[in-house]
TIFIFI-579778 format. One record per residue (C-alpha): residue in one letter; x, y, z. Coordinates in pm, whole numbers, padded with zeros to 5 digits, always signed. Layout:
<nodes>
aXYZ
...
</nodes>
This chain:
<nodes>
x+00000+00000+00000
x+00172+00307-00043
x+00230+00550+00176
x+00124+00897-00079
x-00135+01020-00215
x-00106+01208-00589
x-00324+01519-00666
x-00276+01757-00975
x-00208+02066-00861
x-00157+02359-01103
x-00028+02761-01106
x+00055+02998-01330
x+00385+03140-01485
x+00362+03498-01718
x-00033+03434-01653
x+00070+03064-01869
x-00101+02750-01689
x+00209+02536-01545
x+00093+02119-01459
x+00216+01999-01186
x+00148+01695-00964
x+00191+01702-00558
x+00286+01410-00393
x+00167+01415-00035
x+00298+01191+00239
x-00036+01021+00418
x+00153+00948+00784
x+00329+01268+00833
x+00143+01643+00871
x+00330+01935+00710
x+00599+01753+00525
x+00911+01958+00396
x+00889+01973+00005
x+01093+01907-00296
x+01032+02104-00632
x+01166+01890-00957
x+01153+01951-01297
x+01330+01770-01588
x+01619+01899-01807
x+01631+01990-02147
x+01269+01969-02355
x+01199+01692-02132
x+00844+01656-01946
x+00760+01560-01603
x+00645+01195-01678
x+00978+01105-01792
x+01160+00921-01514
x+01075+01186-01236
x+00788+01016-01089
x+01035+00732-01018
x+01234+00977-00788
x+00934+01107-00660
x+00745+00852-00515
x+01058+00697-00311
x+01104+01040-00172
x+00756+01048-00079
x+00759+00702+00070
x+01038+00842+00271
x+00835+01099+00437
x+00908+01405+00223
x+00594+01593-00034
x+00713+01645-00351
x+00606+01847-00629
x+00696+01819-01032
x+00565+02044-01275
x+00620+02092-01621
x+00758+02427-01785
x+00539+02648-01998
x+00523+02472-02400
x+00601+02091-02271
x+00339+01797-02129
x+00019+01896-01978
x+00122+02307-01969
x-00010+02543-02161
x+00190+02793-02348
x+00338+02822-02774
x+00536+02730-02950
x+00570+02390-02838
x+00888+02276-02681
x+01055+02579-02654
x+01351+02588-02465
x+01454+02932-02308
x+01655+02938-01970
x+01458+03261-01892
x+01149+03145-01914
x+01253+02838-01737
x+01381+03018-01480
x+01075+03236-01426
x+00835+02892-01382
x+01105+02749-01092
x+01024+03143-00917
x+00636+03076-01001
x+00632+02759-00880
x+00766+02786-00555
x+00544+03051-00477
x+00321+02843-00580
x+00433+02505-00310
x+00530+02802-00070
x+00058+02863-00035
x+00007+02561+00004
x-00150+02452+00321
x-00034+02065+00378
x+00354+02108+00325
x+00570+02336+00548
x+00684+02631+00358
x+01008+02674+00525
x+01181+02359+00440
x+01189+02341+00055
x+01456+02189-00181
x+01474+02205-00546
x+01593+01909-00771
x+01743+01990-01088
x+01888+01764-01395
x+02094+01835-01653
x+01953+02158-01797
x+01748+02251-01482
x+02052+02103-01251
x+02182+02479-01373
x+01848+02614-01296
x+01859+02476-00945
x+02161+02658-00903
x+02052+03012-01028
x+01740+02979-00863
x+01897+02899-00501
x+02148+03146-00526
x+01864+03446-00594
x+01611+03297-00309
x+01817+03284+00024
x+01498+03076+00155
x+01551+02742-00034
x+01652+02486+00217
x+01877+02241+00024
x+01944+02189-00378
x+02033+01860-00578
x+02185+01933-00924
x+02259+01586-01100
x+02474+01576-01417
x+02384+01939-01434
x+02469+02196-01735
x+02659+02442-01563
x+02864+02619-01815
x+02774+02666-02175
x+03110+02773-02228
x+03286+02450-02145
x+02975+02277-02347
x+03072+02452-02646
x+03425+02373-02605
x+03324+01974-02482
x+03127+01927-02779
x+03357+02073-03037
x+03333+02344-03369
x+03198+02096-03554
x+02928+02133-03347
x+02896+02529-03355
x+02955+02552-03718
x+02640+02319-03749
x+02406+02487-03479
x+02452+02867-03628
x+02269+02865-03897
x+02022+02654-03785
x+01948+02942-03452
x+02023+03214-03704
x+01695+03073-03937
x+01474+03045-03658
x+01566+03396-03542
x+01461+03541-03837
x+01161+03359-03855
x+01079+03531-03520
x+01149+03859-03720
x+00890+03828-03963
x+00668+03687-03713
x+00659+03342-03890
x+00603+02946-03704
x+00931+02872-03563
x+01183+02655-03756
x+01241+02362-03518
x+01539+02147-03456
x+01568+01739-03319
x+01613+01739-02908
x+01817+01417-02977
x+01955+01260-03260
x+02249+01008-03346
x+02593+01113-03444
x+02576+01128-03818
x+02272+01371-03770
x+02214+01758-03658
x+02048+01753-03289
x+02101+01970-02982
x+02247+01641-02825
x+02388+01396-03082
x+02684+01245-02872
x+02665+00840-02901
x+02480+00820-02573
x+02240+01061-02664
x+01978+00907-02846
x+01926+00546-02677
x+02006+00751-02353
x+01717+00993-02325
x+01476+00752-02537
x+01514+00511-02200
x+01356+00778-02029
x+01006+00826-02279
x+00716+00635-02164
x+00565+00448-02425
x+00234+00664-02416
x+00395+00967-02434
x+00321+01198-02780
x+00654+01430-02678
x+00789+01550-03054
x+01088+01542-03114
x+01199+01910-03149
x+01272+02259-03061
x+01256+02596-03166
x+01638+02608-03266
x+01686+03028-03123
x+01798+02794-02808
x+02111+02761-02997
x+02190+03121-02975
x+02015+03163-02623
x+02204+02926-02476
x+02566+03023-02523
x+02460+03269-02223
x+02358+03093-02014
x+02624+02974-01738
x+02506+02863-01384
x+02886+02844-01261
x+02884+03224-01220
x+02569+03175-00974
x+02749+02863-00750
x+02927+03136-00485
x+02583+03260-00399
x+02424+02952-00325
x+02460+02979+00072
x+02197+02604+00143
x+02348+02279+00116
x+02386+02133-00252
x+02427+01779-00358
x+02576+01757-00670
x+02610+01440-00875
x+02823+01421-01203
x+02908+01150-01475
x+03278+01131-01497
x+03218+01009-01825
x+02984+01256-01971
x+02956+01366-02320
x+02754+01673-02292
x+02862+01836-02021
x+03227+01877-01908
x+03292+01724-01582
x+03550+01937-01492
x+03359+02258-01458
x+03095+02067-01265
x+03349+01980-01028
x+03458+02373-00983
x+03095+02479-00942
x+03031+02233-00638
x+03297+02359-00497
x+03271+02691-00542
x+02949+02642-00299
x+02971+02695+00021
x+02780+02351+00140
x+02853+02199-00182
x+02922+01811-00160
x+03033+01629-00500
x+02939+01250-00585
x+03125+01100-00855
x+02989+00862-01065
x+03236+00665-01363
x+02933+00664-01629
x+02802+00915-01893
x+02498+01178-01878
x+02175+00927-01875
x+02293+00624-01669
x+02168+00782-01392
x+01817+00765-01425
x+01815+00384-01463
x+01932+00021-01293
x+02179+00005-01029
x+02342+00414-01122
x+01958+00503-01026
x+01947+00274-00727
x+02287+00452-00540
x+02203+00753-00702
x+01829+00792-00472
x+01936+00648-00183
x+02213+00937-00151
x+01956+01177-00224
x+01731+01055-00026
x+01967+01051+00299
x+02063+01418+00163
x+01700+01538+00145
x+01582+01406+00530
x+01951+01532+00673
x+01835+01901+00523
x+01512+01901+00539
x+01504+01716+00935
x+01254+01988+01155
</nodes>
């Protein structure tokens, strides 16, 4: 029998209707909280509830939501991926956890992967409030991406953002690029792992398209969650694949340590092992003991 209860629970970003889903504890009254949301054009429903429900079974409410254009939230164009925007559902959605009535709203931690393990990071560091943070195999520095994945890469991706861009400029549909794709193929992640990787992670019923608005590929080179880790003052579990293709392990190790209460796991695997098998297994249970150590009363 287990030991939660699921309700939907919505709110809205930019006046945009967010989904989310609030897993509720049935033994334990005013349970700390943990915020998740999935990396890059990913929805809620893929692997998340997996983390969810042992965290819940563990005591703890959790709440996942999906960003404005992906799953059950509202919003166009479809799938598009903007670290802004992203950034500004994380702020409405704690806000959101922060009224409601059966959680405690002063023990809250946000999980983050990949592309929202950054956003973890720039969100903590701008709300002193936040309790505790978990950033697995996060995207920290789109600098050392860049460099990681090679001018190959960047020659390829330019004119691909520079279309879309101008389709914005004569207010046309946007011109959209694969999420994932395999190596002899343009994607936004087309490393070996890639494809087979995040396809583990799709339920079968799921109708998620595969592609993006490709302006990300100019947004993004911006973006760099590193410059944020200083001013992250909670504790922060960080988790990184030694082995990863997409996101250079090196600079993940320099942001978790450039936190104060930043503690580094190291894992000898890529960037989607995590979320399955045995990787998974280790993975929870340290974030599990992480999560009841922060968020104890």
């Amino acid at each position: 029998m287990k030991k939660f209860a699921v309700s939907a629970s919505t709110f809205y970003s930019q006046q945009t209707r967010c989904a989310g889903e609030l897993y509720l504890p049935t033994d334990v009254k005013k349970p700390p909280v943990v915020i998740m949301a999935h990396g890059f054009a990913a929805e809620r429903t893929f692997g998340l509830p997996d983390y969810a429900e042992k965290f819940a079974e563990n005591g703890l409410a959790v709440y996942i939501f999906d960003y404005r254009c992906f799953g059950d939230s509202d919003g166009m164009p479809r799938n598009l991926v903007d670290p802004k925007r992203h950034l500004q559902d994380w702020t409405a959605a704690i806000l959101h956890v922060r009224s409601l009535e059966d959680i405690d709203p002063g023990r809250i931690a946000l999980w983050g992967s990949s592309f929202s393990g950054g956003h973890v990071i720039v969100t903590a560091a701008g709300d002193p409030k936040i309790s505790a943070i978990i950033a697995q195999v996060p995207f920290v520095d789109a600098i050392s991406t860049t460099l990681k994945l090679g001018p190959r890469f960047l020659m390829q991706a330019m004119p691909h953002g520079i279309r879309d861009l101008s389709r914005i400029l004569t207010f046309r549909a946007p011109y959209y690029v694969k999420v994932i794709g395999k190596p002899d193929e343009f994607a936004v992640m087309n490393t070996p792992e890639c494809y087979e990787g995040y396809c583990a992670l799709i339920p079968a019923d799921s109708n998620w398209q595969n592609g993006c608005p490709a302006r990300i590929l100019l947004k993004f080179a911006a973006y760099r969650p590193i410059t944020y880790a200083k001013r992250v003052k909670c504790p922060a579990l960080v988790m990184m694949g030694e082995r990863d293709s997409l996101i250079d392990a090196t600079a993940v190790e320099k942001t978790a340590n450039k936190m104060p209460k930043g503690q580094l796991v190291k894992y000898p695997f890529g960037h989607f092992e995590i979320y399955k098998g045995d990787a998974f297994a280790d993975a929870i249970e340290k974030q599990t003991e992480f999560l009841l150590t922060h968020l104890a009363g």
